[in-house]
NUMIZA-358241 format. One record per residue: x, y, z of N, C-alpha, C in turn; residue in three letters. Coordinates in steps of 0.05 Angstrom, whole numbers. Layout:
<pts>
pt n_X X&n_Y Y&n_Z Z&ca_X X&ca_Y Y&ca_Z Z&c_X X&c_Y Y&c_Z Z&aa ALA .
...
</pts>
This chain:
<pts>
pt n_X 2951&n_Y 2493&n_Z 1901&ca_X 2934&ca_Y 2517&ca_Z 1904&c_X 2948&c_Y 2538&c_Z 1921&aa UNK .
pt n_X 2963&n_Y 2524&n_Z 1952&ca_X 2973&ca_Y 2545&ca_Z 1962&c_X 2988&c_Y 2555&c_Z 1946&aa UNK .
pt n_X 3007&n_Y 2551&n_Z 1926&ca_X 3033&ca_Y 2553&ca_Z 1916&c_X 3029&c_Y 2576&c_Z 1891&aa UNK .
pt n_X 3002&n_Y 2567&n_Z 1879&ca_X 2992&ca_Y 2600&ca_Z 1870&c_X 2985&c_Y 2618&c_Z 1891&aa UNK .
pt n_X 2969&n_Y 2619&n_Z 1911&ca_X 2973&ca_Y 2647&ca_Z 1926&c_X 2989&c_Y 2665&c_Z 1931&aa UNK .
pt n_X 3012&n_Y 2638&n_Z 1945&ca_X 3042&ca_Y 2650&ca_Z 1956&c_X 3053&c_Y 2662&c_Z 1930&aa UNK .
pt n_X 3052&n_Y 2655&n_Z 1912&ca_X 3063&ca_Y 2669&ca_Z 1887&c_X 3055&c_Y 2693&c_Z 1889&aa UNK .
pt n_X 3028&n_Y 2694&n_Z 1882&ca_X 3011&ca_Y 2714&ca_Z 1867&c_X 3012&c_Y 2738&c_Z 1893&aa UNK .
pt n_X 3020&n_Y 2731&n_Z 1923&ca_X 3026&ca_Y 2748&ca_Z 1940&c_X 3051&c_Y 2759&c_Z 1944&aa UNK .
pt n_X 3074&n_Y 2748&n_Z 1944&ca_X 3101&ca_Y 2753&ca_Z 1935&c_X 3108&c_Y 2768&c_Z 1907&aa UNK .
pt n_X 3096&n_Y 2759&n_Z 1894&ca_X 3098&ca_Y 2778&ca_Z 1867&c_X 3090&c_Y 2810&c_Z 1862&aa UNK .
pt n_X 3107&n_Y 2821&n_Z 1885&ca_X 3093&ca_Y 2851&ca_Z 1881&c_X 3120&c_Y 2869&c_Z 1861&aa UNK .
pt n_X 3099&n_Y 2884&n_Z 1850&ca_X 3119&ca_Y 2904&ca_Z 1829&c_X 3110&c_Y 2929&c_Z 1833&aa UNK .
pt n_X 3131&n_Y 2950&n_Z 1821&ca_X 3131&ca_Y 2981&ca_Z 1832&c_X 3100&c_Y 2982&c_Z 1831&aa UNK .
pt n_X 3095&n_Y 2981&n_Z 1813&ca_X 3056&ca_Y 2992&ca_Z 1800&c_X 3041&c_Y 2985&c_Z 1828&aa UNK .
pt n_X 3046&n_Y 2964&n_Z 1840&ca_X 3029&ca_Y 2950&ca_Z 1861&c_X 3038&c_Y 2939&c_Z 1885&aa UNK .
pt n_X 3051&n_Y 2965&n_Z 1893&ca_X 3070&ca_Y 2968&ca_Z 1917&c_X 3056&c_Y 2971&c_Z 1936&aa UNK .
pt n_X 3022&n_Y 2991&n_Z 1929&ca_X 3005&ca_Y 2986&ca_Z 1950&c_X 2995&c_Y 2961&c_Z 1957&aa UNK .
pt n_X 2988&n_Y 2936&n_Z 1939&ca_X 2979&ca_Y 2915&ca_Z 1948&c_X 2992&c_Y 2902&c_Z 1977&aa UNK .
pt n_X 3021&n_Y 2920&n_Z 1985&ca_X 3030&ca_Y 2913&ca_Z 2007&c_X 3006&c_Y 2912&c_Z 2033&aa UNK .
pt n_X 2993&n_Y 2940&n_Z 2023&ca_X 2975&ca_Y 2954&ca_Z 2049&c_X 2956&c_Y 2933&c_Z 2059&aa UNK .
pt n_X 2955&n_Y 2913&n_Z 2047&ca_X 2921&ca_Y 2901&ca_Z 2057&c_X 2930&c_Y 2885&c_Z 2083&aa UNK .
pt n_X 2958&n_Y 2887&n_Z 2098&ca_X 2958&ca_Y 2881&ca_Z 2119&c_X 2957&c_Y 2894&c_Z 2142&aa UNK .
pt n_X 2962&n_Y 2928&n_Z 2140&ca_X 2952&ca_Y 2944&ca_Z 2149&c_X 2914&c_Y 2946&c_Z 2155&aa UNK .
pt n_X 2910&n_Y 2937&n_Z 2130&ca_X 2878&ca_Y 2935&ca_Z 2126&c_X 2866&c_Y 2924&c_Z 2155&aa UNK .
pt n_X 2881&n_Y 2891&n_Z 2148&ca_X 2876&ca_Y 2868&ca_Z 2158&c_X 2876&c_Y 2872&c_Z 2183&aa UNK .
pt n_X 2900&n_Y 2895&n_Z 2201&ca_X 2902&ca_Y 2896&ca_Z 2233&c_X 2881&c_Y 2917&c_Z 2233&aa UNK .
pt n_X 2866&n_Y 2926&n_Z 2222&ca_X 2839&ca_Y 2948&ca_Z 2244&c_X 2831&c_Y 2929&c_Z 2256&aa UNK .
pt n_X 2815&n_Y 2942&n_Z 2281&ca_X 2807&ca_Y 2927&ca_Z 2303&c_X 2786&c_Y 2905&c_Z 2302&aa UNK .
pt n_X 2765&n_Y 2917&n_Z 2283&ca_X 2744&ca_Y 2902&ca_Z 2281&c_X 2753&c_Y 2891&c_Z 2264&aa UNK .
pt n_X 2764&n_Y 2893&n_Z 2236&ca_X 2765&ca_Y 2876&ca_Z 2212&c_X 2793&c_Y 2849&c_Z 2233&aa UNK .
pt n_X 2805&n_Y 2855&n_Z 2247&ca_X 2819&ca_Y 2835&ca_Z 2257&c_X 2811&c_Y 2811&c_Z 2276&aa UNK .
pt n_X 2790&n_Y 2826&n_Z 2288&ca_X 2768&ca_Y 2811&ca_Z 2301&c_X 2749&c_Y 2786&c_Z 2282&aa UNK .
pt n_X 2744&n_Y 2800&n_Z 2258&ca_X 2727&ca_Y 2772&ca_Z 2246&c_X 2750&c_Y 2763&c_Z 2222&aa UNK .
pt n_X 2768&n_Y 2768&n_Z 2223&ca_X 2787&ca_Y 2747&ca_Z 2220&c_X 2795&c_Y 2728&c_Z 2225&aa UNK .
pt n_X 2804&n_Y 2728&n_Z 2263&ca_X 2805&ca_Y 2716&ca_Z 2284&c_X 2783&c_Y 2697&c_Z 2277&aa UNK .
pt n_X 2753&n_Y 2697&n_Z 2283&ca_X 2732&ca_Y 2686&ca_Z 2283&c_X 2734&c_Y 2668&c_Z 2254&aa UNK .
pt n_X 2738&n_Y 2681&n_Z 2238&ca_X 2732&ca_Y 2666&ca_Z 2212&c_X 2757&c_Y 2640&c_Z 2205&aa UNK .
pt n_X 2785&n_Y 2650&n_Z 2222&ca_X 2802&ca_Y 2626&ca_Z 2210&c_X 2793&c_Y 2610&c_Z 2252&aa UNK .
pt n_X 2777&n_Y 2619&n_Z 2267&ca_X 2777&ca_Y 2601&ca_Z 2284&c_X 2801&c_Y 2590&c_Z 2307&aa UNK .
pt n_X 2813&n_Y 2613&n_Z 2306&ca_X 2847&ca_Y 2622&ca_Z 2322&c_X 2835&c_Y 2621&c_Z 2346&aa UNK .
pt n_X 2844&n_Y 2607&n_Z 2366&ca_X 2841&ca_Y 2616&ca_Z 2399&c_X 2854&c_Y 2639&c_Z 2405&aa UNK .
pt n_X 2858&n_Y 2638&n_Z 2435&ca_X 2870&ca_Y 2666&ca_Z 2441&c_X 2902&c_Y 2668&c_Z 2440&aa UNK .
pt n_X 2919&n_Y 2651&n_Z 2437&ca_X 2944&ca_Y 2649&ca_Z 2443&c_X 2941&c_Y 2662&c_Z 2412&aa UNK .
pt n_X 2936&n_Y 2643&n_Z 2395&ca_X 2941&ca_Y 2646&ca_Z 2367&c_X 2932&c_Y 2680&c_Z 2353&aa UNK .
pt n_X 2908&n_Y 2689&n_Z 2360&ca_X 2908&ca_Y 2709&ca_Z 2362&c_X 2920&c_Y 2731&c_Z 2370&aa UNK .
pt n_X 2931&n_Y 2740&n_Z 2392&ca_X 2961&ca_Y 2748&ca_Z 2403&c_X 2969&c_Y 2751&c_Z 2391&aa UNK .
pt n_X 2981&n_Y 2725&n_Z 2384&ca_X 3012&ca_Y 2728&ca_Z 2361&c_X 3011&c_Y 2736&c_Z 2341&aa UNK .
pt n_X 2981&n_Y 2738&n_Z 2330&ca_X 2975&ca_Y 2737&ca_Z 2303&c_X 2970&c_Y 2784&c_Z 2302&aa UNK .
pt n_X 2968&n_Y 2786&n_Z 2331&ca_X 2964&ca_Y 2816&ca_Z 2326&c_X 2991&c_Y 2822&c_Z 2329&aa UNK .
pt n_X 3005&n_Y 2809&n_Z 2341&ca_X 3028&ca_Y 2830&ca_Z 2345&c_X 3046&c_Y 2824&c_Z 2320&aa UNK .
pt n_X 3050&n_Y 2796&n_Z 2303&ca_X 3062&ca_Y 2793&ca_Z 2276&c_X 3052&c_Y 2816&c_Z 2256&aa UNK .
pt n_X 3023&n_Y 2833&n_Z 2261&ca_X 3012&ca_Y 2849&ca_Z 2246&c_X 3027&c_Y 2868&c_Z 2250&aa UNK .
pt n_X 3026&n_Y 2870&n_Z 2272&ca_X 3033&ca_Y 2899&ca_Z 2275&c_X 3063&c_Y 2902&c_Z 2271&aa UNK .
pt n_X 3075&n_Y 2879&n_Z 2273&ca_X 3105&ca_Y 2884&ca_Z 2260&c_X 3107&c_Y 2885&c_Z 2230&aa UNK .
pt n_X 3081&n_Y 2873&n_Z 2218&ca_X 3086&ca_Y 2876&ca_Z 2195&c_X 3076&c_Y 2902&c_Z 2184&aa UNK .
pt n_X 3057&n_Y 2920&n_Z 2197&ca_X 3044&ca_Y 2942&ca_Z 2185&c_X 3064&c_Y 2958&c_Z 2188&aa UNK .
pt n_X 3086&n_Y 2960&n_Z 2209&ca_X 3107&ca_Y 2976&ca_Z 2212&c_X 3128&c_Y 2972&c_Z 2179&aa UNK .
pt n_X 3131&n_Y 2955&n_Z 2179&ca_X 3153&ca_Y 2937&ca_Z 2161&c_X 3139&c_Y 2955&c_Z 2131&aa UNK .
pt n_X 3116&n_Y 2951&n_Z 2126&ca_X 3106&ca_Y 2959&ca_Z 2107&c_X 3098&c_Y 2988&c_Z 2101&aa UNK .
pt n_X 3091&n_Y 3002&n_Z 2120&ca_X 3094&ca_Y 3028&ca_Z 2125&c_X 3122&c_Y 3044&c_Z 2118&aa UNK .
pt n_X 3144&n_Y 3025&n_Z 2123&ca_X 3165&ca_Y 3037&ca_Z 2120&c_X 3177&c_Y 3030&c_Z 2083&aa UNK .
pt n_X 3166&n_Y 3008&n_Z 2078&ca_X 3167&ca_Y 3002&ca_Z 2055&c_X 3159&c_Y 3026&c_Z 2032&aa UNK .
pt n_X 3137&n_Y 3032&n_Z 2036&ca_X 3116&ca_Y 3042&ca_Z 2027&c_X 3133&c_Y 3072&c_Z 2020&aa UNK .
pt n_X 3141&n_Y 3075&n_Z 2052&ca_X 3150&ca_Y 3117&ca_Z 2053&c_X 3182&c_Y 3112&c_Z 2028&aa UNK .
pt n_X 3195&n_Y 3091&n_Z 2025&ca_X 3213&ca_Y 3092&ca_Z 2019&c_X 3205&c_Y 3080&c_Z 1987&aa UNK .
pt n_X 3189&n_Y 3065&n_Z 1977&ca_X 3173&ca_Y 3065&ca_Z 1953&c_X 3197&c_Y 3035&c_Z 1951&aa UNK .
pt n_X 3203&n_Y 3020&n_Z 1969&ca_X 3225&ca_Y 3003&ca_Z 1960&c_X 3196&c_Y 2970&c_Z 1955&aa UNK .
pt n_X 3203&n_Y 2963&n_Z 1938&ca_X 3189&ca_Y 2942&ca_Z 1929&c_X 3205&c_Y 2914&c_Z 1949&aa UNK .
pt n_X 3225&n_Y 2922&n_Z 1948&ca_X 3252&ca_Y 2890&ca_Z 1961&c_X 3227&c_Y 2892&c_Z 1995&aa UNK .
pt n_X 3233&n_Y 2921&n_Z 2000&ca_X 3227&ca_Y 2914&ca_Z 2030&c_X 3203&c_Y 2911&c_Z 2033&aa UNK .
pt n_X 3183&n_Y 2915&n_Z 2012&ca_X 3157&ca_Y 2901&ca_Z 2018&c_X 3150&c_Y 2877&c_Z 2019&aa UNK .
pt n_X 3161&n_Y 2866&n_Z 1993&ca_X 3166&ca_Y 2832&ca_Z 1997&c_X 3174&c_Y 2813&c_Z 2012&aa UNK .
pt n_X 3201&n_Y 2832&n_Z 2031&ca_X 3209&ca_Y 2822&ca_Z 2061&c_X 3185&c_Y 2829&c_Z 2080&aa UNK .
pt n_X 3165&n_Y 2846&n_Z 2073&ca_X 3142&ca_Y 2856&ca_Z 2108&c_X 3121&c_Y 2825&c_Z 2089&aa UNK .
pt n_X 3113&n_Y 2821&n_Z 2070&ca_X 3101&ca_Y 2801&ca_Z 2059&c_X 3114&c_Y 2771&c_Z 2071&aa UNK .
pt n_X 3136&n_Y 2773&n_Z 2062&ca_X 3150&ca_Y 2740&ca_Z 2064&c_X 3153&c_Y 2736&c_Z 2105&aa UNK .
pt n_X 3153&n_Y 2758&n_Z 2113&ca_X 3154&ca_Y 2763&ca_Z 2142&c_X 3133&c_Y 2755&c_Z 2162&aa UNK .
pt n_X 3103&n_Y 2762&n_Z 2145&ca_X 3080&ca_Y 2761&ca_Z 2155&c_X 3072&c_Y 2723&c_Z 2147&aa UNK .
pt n_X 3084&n_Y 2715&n_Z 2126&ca_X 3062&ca_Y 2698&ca_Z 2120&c_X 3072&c_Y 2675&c_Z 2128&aa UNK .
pt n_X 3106&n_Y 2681&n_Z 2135&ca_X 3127&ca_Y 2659&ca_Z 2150&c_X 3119&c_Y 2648&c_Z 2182&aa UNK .
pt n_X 3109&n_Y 2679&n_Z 2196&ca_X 3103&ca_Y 2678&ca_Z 2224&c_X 3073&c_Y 2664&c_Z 2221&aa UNK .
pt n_X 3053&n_Y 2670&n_Z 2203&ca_X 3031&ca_Y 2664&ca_Z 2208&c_X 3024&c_Y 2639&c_Z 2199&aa UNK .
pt n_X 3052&n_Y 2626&n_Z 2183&ca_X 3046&ca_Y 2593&ca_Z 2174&c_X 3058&c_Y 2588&c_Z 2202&aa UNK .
pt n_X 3072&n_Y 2595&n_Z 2220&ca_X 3088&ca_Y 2583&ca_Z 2250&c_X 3059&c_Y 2581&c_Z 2267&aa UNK .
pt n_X 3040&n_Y 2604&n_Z 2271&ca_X 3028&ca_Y 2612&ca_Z 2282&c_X 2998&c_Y 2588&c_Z 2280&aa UNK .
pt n_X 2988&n_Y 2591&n_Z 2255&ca_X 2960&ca_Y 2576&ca_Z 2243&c_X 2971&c_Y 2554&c_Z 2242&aa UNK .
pt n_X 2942&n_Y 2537&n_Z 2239&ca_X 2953&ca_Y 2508&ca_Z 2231&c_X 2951&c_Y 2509&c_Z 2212&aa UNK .
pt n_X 2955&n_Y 2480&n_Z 2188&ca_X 2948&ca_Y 2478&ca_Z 2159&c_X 2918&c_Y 2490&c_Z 2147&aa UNK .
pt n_X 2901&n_Y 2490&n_Z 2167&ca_X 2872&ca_Y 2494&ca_Z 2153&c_X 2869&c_Y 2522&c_Z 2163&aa UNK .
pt n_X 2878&n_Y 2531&n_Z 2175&ca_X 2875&ca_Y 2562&ca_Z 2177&c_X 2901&c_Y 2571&c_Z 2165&aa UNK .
pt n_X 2915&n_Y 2568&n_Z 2162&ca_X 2932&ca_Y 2589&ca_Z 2141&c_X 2931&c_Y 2577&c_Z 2123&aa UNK .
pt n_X 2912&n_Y 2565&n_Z 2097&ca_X 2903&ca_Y 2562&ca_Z 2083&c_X 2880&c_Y 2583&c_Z 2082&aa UNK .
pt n_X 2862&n_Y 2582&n_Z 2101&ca_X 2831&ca_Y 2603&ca_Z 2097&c_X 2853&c_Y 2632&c_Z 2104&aa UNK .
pt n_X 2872&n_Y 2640&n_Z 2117&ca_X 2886&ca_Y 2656&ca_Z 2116&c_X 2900&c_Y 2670&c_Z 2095&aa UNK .
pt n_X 2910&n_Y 2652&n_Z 2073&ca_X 2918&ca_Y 2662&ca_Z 2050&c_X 2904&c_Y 2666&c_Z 2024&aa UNK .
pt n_X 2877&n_Y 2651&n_Z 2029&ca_X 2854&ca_Y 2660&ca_Z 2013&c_X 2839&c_Y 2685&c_Z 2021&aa UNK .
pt n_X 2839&n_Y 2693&n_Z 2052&ca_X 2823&ca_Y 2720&ca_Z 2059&c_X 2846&c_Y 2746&c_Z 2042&aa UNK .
pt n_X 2876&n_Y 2738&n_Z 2043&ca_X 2888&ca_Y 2758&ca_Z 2035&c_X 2893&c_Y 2758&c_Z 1996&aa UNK .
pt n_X 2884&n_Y 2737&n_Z 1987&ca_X 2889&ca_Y 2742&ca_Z 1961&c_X 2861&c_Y 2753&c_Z 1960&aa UNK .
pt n_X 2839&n_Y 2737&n_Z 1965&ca_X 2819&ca_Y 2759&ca_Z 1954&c_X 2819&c_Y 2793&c_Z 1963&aa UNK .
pt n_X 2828&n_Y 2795&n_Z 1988&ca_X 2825&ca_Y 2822&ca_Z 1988&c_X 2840&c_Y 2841&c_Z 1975&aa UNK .
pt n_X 2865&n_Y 2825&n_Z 1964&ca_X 2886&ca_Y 2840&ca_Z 1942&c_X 2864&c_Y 2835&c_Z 1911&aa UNK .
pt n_X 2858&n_Y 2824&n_Z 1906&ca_X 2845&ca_Y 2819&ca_Z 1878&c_X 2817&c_Y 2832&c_Z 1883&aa UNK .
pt n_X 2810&n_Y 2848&n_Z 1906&ca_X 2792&ca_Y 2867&ca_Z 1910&c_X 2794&c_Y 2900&c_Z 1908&aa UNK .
pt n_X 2821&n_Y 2897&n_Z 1903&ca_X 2830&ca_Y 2927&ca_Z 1903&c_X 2824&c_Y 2941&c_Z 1935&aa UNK .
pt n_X 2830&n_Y 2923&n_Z 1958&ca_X 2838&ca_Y 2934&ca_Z 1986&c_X 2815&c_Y 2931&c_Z 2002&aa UNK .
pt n_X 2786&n_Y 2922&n_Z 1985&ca_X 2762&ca_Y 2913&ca_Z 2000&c_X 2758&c_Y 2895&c_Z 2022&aa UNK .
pt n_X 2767&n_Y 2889&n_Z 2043&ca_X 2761&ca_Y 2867&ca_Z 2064&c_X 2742&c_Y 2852&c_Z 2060&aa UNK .
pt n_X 2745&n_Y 2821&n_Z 2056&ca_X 2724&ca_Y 2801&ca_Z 2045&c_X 2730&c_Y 2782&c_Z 2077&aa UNK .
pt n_X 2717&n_Y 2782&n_Z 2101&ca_X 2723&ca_Y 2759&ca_Z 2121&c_X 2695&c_Y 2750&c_Z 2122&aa UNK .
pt n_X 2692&n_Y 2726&n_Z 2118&ca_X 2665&ca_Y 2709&ca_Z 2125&c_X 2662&c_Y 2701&c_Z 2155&aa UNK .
pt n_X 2636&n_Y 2712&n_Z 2163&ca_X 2633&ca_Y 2704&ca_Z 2194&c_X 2623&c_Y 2678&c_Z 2198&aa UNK .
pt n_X 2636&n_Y 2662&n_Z 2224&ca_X 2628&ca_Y 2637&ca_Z 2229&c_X 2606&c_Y 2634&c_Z 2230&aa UNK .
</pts>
């Protein structure tokens, strides 16, 4: 099951270059907050998990201005490498389900509160 996500999240093409953005989405303050809550991250994990964002919202921002599809896939493969280091197995699992649905939402934030 993970192995379709990771696909279906790595698989970005020119048409859906924005689907990069939903990690931009993902770091607003509050929507990062019941993230946190919903995969059940302490505070260390949290941390790391804002500042991997924010390297990746950069990464993808730059992607984005430059329309390059390679370097989005690198701010993608970047984010989801640090945050499998970061989560354990059962939260970067509920982690890569919060981000496929919100790509298969067309950019809608779906986080379930504890």
């Amino acid at each position: 099951v993970l192995a379709v996500v990771f696909a279906g999240l790595t698989s970005v093409s020119a048409n859906e270059l924005a689907k990069a953005e939903v990690f931009t989405k993902l770091s607003n303050e509050s929507t990062f907050r019941s993230l946190v809550r919903y995969l059940n991250a302490d505070a260390e994990q949290a941390q790391n998990l804002k500042y991997v964002f924010a390297l990746t919202s950069k990464k993808v921002n730059t992607a984005l201005n430059k329309e390059s599809v390679v370097d989005a896939e690198k701010a993608i493969v970047f984010n989801l490498g640090n945050a499998k280091h970061i989560l354990s197995a059962e939260q970067y699992r509920k982690y890569l389900l919060v981000l496929n649905m919100t790509i298969q939402s067309k950019g809608d934030v779906y986080v379930a509160n504890n």
